[in-house]
C-alpha positions in Angstrom: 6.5 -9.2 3.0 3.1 -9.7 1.8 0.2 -8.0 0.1 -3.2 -7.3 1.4 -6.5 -5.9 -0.2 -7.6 -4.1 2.8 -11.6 -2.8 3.1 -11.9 0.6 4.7 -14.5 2.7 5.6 -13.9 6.5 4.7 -15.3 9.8 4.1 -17.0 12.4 6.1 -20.6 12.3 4.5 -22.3 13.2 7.0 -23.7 11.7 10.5 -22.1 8.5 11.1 -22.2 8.0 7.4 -19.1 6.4 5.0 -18.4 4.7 2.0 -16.2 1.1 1.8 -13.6 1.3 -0.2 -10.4 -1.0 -1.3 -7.0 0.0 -0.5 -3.6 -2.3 -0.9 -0.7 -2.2 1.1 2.3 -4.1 1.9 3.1 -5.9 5.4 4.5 -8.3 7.6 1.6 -10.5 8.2 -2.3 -9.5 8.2 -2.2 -7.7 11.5 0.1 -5.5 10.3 -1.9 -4.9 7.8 -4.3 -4.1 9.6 -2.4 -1.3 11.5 -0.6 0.0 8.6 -4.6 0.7 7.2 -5.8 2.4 10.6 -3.5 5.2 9.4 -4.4 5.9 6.0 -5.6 9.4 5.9 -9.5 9.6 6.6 -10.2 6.0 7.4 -12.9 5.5 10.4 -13.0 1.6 10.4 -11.0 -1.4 8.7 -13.9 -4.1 7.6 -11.5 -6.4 6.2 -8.2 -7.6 5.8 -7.8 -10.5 2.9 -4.3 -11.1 1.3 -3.6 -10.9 -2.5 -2.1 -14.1 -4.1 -1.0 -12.8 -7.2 1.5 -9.5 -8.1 -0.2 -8.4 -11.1 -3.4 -8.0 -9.1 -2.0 -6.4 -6.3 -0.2 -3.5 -9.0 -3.8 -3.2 -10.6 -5.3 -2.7 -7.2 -3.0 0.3 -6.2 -3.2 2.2 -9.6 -7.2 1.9 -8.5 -6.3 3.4 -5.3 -5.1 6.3 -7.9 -8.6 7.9 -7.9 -9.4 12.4 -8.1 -11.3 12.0 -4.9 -8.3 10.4 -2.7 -5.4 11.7 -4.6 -2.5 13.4 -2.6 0.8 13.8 -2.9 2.3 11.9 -0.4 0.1 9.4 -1.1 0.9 9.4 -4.8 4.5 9.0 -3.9 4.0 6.0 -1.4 1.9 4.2 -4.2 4.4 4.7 -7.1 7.3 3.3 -4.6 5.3 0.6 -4.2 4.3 0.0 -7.8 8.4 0.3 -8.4 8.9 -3.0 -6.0 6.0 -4.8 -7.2 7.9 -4.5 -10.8 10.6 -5.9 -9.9 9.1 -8.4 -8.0 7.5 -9.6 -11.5 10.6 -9.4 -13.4 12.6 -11.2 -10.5 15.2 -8.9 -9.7 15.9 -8.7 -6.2 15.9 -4.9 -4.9 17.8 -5.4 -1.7 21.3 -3.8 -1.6 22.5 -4.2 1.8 23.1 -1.3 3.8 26.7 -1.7 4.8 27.6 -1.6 0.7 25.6 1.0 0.3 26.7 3.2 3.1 30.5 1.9 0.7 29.4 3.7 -2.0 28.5 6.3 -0.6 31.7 7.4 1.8 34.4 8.9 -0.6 
């Protein structure tokens, strides 16, 4: 996976009017990326897709995305699982368990 700072038009402000903003998400490749940021909530066009090099900056750009204006819970929730990965990303951790030990540990 990869991170992307993705530049999105949003906003109802009136005829034909919006406001570019940044928004960071996680994909495959920068396609994906740009799909994954056709569906945030309230975004009319995607004006860029450029990928993020370094963690840190990609953990400061989604507590930005934190903002009154675009704030929603399911929103919030997607950013702080995100924020959680990129963490242990930094520390080097690896966060994969695979499924089939999982699935173990969960049968009694």
């Amino acid at each position: 996976m990869a991170y992307f700072r993705v530049n999105v038009e949003v906003g109802h402000l009136g005829c034909g009017k919006s406001m570019t903003v940044a928004r960071h998400v996680c994909a495959k490749d920068t396609l994906d990326a740009y799909r994954i940021a056709r569906f945030i909530p309230r975004v009319k066009r995607v004006s860029a897709v450029e990928p993020v090099e370094n963690l840190e900056d990609f953990a400061l750009g989604l507590l930005n995305d934190v903002k009154p204006v675009w704030f929603f819970p399911r929103t919030a929730t997607e950013i702080v699982v995100l924020l959680v990965k990129v963490a242990f990303e930094l520390a080097g951790v690896p966060l994969r368990i695979e499924r089939k030990k999982r699935l173990e540990q969960v049968k009694l």
